[in-house]
N, C-alpha and C positions, 0 to 999 in steps of 0.2 A: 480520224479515229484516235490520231495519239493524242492531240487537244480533250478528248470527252477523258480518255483513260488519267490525263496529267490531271483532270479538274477533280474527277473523283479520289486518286491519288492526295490531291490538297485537301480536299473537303476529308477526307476520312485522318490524317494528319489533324486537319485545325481538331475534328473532332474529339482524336485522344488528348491533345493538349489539353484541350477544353476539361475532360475528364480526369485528368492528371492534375489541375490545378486545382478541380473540386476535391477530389480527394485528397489532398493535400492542404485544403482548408479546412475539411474532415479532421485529418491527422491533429491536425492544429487545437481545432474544439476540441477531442479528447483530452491531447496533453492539459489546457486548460480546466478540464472540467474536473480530470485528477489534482493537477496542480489544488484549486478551489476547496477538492473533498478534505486531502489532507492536511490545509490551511482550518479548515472545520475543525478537523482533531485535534490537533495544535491548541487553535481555541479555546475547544472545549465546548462548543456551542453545536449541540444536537441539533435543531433544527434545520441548521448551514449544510450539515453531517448529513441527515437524512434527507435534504432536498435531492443530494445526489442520485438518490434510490429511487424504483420507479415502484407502487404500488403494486405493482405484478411480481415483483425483484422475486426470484429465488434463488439460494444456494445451496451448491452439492459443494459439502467440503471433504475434505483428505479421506474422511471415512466412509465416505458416500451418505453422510447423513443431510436430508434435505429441512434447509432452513427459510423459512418466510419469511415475506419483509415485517409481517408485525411481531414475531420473535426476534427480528435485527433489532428492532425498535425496542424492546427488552433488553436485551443485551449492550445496546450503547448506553441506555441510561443506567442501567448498571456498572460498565464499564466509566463511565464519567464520574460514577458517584466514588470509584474508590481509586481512579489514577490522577495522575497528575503529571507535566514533562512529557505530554503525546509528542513525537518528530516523526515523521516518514517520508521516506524518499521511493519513486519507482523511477522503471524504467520500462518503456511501451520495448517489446523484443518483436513482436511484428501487430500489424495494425493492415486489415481486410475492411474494405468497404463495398459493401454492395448494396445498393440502395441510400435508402436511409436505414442501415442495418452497419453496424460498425463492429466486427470481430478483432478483441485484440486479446493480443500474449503478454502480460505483463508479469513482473518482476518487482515486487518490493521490499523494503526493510523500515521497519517500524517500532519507533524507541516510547520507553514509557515507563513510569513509576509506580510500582501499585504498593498501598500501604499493607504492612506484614504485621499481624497484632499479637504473634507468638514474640517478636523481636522489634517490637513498637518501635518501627522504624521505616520509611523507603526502600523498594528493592528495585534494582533500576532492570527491567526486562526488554531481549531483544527479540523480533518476529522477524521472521524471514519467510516470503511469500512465494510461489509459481501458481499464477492463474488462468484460466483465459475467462472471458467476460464478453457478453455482446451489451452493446449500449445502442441506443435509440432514440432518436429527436420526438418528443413529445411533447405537447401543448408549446412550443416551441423551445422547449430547452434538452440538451444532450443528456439521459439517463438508465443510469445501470437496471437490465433489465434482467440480467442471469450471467450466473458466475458460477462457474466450476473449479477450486482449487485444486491443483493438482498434486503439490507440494506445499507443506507448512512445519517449519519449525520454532517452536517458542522453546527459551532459556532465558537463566539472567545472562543478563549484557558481561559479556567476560570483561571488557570494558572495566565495570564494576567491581569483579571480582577483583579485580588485579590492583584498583585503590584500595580492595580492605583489605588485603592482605598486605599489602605496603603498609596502610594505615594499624593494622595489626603487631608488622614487623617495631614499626616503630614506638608503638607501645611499649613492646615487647624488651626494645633495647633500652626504656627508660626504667620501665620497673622491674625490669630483671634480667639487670648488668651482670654479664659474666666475670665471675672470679677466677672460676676452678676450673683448672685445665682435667678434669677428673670426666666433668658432665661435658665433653666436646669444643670447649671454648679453648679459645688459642693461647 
């Protein structure tokens, strides 16, 4: 008896292994397939961008407004036609596999330029993300199938803020040196 008990004992062992290293080759495709997306944006190259997306893609964002994949597909090419300086970084916060079903919690931050044509100029913008997302292997490639934002903040990149205002300062100090201890100067 204890020989049958030790071999199911092993056999159910090798089997989590077994399922631990798949899922962990799992874990792996995803980070990849993010990594890929935001190498896309980076680029600039929409098509690279939208492979990521599965035809079915939909998203509920922060407002609960649901968005299809062929209004993503508006939106990136409009988004591409007026930034430039795409960067984004995430981070997977947790990653669920069941099946060929992949639930993850991600976390990103996403840098970018959009032209300002009140102050014909760059404004450098930051995004800050909380999602969760299921992705799914499809015609053999890993793709985002639905996404639900749970948190999103866009601002300019304070980043930026903080060189114009330097860059401002020092305007400031050339063409309008302080004389007169009258107006707060020393």
């Amino acid at each position: 008896m204890r020989r049958i008990t030790s071999f199911f004992l092993v056999f159910a062992l090798m089997l989590v292994g077994t399922s631990a290293r798949a899922d962990q080759a799992k874990i792996i495709a995803v980070e990849k397939a993010y990594d890929q997306y935001f190498q896309a944006l980076a680029d600039h190259n929409l098509d690279k961008t939208l492979s990521f997306f599965d035809p079915s893609y939909e998203l509920i964002n922060a407002q609960g407004k649901r968005i299809e994949y062929s209004q993503m597909v508006v939106l990136f090419k409009d988004h591409f036609k007026t930034t430039r300086a795409n960067n984004g970084l995430f981070t997977l916060k947790d990653v669920r596999v069941t099946g060929d079903k992949i639930d993850v919690y991600i976390e990103s931050e996403y840098r970018y330029e959009i032209y300002n044509d009140e102050y014909e100029d760059w404004v450098a913008m930051l995004v800050t993300c909380k999602s969760e997302a299921v992705l799914q292997k499809k015609h053999g490639e890993l793709k985002l199938v639905k996404e639900r934002t749970l948190r999103s903040n866009s601002q300019v990149d304070p980043q930026y803020i903080a060189e114009r205002v330097k860059m401002w300062n020092d305007i400031k100090a050339i063409h309008m040196p302080c004389t007169y201890s009258s107006n707060g100067c020393p």
